[in-house]
C-alpha positions as CSV (number, residue, x, y, z in Angstrom):
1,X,-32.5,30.0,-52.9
2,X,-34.5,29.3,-49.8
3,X,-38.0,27.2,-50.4
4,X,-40.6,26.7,-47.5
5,X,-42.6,24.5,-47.9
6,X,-46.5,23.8,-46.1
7,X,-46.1,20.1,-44.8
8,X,-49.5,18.8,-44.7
9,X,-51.3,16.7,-42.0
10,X,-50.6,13.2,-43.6
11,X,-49.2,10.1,-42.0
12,X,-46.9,10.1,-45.5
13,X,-46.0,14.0,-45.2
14,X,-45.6,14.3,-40.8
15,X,-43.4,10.9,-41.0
16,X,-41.2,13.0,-43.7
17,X,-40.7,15.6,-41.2
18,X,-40.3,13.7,-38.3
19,X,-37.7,11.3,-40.0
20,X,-35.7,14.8,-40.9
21,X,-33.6,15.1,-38.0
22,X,-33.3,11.9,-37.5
23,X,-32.0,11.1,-41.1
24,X,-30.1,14.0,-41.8
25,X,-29.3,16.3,-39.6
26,X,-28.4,14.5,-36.6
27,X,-27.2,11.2,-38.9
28,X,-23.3,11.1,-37.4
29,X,-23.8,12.4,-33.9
30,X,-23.5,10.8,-31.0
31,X,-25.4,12.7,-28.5
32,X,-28.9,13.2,-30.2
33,X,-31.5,10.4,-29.1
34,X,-34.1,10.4,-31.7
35,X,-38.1,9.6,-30.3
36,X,-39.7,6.7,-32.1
37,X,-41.2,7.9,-35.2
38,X,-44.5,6.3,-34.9
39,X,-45.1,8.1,-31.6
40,X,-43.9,11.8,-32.8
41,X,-46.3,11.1,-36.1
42,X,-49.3,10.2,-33.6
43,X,-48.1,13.5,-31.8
44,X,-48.4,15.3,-34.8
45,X,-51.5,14.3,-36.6
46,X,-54.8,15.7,-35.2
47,X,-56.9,12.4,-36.0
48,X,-54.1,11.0,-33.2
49,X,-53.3,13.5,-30.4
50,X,-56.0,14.6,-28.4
51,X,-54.8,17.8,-27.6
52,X,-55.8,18.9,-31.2
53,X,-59.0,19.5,-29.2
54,X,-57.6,22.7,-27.6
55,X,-54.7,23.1,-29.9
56,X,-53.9,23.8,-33.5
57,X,-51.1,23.6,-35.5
58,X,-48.7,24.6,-38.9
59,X,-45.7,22.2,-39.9
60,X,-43.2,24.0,-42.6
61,X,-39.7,22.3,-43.9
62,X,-36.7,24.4,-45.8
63,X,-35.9,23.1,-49.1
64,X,-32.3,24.0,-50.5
65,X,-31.9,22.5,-54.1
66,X,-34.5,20.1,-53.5
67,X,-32.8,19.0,-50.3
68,X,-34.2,19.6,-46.9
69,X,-32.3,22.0,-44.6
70,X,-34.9,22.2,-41.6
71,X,-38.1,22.3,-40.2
72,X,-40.2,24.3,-37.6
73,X,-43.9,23.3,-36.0
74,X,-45.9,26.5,-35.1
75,X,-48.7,25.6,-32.4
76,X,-51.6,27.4,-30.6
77,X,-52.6,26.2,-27.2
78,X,-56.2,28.0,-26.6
79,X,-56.3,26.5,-23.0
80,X,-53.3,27.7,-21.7
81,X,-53.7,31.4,-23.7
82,X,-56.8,31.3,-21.9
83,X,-55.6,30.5,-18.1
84,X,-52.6,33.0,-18.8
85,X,-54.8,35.8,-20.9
86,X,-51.8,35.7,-23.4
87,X,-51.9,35.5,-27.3
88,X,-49.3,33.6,-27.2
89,X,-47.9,31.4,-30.3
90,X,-46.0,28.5,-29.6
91,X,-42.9,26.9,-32.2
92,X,-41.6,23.5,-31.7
93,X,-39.9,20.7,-33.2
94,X,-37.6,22.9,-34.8
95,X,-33.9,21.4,-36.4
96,X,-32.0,23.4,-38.9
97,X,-28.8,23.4,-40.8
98,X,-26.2,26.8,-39.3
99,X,-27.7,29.1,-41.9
100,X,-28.8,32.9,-41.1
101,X,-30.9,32.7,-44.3
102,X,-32.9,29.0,-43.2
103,X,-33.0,30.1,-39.8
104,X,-35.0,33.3,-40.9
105,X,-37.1,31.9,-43.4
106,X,-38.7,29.1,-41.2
107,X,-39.1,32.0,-38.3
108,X,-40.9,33.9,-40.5
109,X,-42.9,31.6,-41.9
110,X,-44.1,30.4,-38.0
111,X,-44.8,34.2,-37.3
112,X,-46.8,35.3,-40.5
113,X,-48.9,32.4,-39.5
114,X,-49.2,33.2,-35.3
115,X,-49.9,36.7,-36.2
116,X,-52.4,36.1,-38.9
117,X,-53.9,33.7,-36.1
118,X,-53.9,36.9,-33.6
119,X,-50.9,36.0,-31.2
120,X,-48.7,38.5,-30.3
121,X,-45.6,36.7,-29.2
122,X,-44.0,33.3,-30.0
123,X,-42.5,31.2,-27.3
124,X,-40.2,27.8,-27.8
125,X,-39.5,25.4,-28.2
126,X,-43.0,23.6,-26.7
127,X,-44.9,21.2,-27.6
128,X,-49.1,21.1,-27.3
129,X,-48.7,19.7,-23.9
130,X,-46.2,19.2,-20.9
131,X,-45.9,15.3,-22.2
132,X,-43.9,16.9,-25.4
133,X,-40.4,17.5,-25.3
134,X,-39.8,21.2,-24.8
135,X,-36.7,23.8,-24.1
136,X,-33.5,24.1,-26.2
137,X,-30.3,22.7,-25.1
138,X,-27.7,25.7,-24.2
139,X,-25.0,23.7,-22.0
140,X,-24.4,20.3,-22.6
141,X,-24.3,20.2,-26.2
142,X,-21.8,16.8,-25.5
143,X,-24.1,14.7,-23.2
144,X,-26.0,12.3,-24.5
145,X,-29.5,13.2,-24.7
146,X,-32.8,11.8,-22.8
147,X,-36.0,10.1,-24.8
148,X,-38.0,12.8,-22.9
149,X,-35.9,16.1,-24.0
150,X,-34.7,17.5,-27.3
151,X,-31.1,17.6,-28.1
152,X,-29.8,20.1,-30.5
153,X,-26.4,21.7,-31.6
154,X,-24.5,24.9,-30.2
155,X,-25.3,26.7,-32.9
156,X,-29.2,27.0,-31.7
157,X,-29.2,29.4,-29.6
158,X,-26.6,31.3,-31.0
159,X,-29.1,32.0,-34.2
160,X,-32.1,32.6,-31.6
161,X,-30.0,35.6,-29.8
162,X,-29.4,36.9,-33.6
163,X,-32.9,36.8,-34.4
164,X,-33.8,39.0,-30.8
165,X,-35.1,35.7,-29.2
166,X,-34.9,36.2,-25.3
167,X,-35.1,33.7,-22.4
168,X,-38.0,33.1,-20.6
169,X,-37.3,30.5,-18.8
170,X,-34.1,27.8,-18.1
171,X,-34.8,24.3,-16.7
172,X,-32.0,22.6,-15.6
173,X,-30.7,18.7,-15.5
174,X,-28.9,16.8,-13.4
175,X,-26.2,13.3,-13.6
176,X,-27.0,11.7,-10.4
177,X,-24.8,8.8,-8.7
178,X,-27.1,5.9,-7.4
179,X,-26.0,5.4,-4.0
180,X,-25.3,1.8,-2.9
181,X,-27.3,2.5,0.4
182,X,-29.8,4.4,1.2
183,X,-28.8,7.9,2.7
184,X,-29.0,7.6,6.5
185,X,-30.5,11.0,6.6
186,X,-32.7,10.5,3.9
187,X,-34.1,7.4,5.8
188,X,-34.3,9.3,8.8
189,X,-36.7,11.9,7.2
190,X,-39.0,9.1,5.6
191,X,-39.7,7.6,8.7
192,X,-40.6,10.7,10.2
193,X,-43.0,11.3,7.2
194,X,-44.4,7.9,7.6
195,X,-45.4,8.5,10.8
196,X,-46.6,12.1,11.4
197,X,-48.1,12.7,7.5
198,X,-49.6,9.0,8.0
199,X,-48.7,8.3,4.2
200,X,-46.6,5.0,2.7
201,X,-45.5,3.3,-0.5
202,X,-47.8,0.7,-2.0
203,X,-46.1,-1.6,-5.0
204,X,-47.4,-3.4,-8.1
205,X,-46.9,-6.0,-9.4
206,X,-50.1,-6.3,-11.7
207,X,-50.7,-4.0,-13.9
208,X,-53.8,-4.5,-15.0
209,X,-54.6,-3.7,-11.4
210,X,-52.3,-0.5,-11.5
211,X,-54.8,0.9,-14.2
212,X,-57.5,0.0,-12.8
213,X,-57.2,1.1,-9.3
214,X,-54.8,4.4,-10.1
215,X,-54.9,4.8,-13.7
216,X,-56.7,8.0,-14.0
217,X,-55.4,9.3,-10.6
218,X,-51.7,9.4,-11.4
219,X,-52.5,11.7,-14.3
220,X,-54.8,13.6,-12.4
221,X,-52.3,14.4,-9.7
222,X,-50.0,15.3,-12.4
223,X,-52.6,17.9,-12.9
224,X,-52.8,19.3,-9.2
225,X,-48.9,18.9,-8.9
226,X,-48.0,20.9,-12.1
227,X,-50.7,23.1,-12.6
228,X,-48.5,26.6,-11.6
229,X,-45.8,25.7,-13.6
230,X,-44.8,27.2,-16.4
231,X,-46.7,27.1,-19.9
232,X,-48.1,23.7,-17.8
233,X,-52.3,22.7,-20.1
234,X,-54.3,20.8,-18.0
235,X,-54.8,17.0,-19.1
236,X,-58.5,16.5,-20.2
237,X,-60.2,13.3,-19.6
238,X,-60.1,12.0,-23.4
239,X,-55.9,12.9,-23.0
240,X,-55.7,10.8,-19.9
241,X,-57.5,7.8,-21.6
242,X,-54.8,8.6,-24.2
243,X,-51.3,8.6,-22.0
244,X,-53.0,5.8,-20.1
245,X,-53.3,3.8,-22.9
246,X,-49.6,5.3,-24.7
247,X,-47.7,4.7,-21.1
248,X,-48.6,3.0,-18.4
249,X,-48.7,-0.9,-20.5
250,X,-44.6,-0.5,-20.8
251,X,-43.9,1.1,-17.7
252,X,-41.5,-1.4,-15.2
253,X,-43.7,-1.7,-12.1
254,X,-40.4,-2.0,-10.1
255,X,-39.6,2.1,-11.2
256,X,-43.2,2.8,-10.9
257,X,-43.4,4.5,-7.0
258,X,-46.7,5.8,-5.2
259,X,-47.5,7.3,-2.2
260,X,-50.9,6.8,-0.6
261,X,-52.6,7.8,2.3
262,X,-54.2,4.7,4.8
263,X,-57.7,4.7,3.0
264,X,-55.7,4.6,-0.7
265,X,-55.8,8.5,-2.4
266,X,-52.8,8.9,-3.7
267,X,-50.8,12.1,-3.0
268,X,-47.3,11.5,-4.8
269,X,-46.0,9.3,-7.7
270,X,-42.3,9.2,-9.1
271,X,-41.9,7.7,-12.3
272,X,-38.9,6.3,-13.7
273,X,-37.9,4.2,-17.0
274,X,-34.7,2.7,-17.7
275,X,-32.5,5.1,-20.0
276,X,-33.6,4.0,-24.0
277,X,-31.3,6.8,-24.9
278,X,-29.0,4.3,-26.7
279,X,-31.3,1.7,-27.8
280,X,-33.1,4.6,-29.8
281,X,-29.9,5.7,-31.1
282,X,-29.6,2.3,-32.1
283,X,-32.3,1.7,-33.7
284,X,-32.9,5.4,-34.9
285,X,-35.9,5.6,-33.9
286,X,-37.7,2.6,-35.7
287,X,-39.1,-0.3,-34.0
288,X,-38.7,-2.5,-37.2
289,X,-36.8,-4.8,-38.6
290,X,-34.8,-4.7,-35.2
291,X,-35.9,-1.8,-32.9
292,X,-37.9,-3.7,-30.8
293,X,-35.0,-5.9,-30.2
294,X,-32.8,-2.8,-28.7
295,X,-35.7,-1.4,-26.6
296,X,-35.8,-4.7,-24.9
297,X,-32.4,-5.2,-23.9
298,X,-32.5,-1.7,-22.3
299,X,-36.1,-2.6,-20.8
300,X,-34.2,-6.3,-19.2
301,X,-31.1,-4.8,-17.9
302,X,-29.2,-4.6,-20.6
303,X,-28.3,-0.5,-18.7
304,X,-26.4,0.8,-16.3
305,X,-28.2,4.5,-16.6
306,X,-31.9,5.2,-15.2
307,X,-34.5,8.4,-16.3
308,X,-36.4,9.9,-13.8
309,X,-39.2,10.9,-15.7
310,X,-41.4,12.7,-13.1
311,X,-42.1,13.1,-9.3
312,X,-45.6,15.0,-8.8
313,X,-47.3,15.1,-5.2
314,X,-50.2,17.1,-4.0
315,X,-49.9,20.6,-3.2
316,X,-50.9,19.9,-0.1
317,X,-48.3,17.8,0.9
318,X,-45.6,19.6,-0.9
319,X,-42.3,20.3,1.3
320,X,-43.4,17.9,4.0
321,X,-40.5,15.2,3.4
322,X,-42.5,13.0,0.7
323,X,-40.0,12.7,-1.7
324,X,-37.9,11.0,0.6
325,X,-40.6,8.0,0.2
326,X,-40.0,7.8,-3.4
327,X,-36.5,7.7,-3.3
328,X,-36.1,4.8,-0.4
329,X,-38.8,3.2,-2.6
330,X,-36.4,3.1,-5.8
331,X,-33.1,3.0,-5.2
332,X,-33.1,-0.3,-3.5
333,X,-34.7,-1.4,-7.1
334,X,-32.7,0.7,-9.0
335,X,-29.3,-1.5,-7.2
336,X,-31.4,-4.5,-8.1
337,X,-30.7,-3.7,-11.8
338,X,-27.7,-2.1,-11.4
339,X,-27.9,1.4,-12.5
340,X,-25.1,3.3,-11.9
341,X,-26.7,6.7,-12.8
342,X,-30.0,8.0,-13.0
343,X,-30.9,11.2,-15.2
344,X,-33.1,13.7,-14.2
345,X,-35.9,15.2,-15.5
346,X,-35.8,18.9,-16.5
347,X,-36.7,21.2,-13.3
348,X,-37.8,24.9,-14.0
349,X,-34.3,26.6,-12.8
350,X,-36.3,28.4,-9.8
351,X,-37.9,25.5,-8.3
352,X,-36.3,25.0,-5.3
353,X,-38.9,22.6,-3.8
354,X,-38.1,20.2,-6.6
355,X,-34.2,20.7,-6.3
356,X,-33.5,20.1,-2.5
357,X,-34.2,16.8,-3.1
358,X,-30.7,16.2,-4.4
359,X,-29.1,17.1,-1.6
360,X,-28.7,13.8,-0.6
361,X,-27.0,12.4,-3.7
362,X,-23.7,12.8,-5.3
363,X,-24.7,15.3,-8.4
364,X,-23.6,17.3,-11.3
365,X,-25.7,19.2,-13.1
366,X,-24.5,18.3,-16.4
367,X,-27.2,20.6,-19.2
368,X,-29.3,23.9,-19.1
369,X,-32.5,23.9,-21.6
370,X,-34.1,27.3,-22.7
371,X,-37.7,29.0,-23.5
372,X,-37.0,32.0,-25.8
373,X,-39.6,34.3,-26.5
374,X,-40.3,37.5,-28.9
375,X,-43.2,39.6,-29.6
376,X,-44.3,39.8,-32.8
């Protein structure tokens, strides 16, 4: 016998879900990275996440026998049903045990509650915003996973193609090799760029002065750079304040790269963060009693793997050569600490733009993560 049960917006209830996978399902394996469970309760919690302005949301867990067997998040993002004129529902931080009768009950339970809300579809798995991990693994399923992405077993999407899920969308990932120079052609093109676009790199080394003179203006590029991507909700001011405050105090300034023109707007950053992915395996997920301990080792070298978390750049200046600037930037920093890999970010599986920027690396592309979707 199948129970769901309502998890309620508590600290106490929200940290019993979020501690789920992390305690349970995912105990013995060796490729799920579990996020740090203070920051996925602040996600969760509407007195915490800012997005709660514009969003709503239901948290259910599965119960077998008193023991839990999975969980699913149903959300509604008014500001992105509004830009795409879709009632569309969203489901996220979903985990469950390889059951047909689990899987269906927490389904149904997100769907009775979407359509009751009016949606007519349901889409996943998202989170409220682009800043939430979103897209379920299906190739890969033995790499480790990223702090930024979800990792989940083969049997996901397996049960999503049973249920009459669809994809919407793929994003892909790639391994790349850190190259002990920088390309020759590579450096060929950033010149170029530096001297007909008129735009260079500008390092920090303060980062009080980071916030205060580009703070708001990385985030708000983010904005301009991502807005026609998929399923992509607009930052508001209140959530910029927010990732400001979450983000920027722990990122290394030597992985931080912007691009700005002579009289300082900035028209690209690339953001990247030394891999955590074993420190928060680790530690699973809890900064205390030793946590912290692990996330600094991987924060002083203590890695031989980098993320790269995000590269955003104007529209305007889009397919003009202004990645190259970020990646002549890093990788001379990224030898400095001796990464021997760098992990990309997921890329929606059509955009080119963002995927010719490999070219110049040794690469594999080593998972595939999925939106499925279903009227309801």
């Amino acid at each position: 016998m199948i129970e769901i049960r309502e998890i309620k917006p508590t600290k106490c209830e929200i940290k019993r879900f979020v501690k789920y996978p992390i305690d349970v399902l995912y105990r013995d394996s060796k490729q799920y990275v579990p996020s740090l469970v203070s920051d996925e309760v602040r996600t969760l919690l509407p007195g915490e996440n800012p997005a709660f302005d514009y969003c709503e949301s239901i948290y259910f867990m599965a119960f077998r026998d008193g023991k839990p067997v999975g969980r699913i998040a149903g959300i509604i993002n008014r500001l992105v049903n509004e830009r795409t004129g879709k009632q569309e529902g969203r489901f996220g931080y979903v985990d469950f045990i390889d059951d047909d009768q689990v899987v269906d009950a927490l389904f149904e339970a997100v769907s009775r509650w979407a359509r009751d809300k009016g949606m007519t579809s349901l889409t996943g798995p998202l989170g409220f915003t682009d800043m939430d991990p979103e897209g379920m693994l299906v190739e890969g399923f033995d790499e480790v996973s990223t702090q930024a992405t979800i990792y989940n077993y083969d049997y996901y999407p397996r049960q999503m193609q049973r249920m009459g899920y669809v994809k919407d969308v793929d994003w892909l990932e790639y391994k790349v090799v850190v190259p002990k120079e920088i390309p020759a052609k590579m450096q060929r093109v950033a010149d170029i760029v530096r001297q007909r676009v008129g735009v260079d790199n500008i390092k920090y080394t303060n980062r009080k002065a980071l916030v205060r003179d580009y703070g708001d203006a990385i985030f708000k590029l983010i904005n301009e750079a991502y807005d026609d991507l998929f399923g992509y909700s607009p930052l508001s001011e209140k959530q910029i304040k927010h990732y400001i405050k979450m983000y920027l105090p722990f990122l290394p300034l030597d992985d931080l790269s912007l691009v700005v023109k002579p009289d300082g707007e900035l028209i690209g950053v690339g953001i990247a963060i030394p891999s955590l992915s074993q420190a928060l395996i680790k530690c699973r997920g809890r900064l205390f009693p030793t946590g912290w301990y692990h996330l600094l080792k991987a924060f002083k070298g203590h890695n031989d793997t980098v993320d790269l978390l995000l590269i955003a750049v104007k529209p305007e200046y889009q397919n003009k050569g202004v990645n190259a600037l970020f990646f002549t930037d890093l990788i001379p920093c990224f030898n400095k600490f001796g990464y021997k890999w760098a992990d990309t970010g997921h890329e929606l599986e059509e955009n080119e733009k963002v995927q010719q920027q490999w070219q110049y690396f040794e690469t594999r592309q080593n998972k595939r993560r999925r939106a499925f979707t279903k009227p309801l």
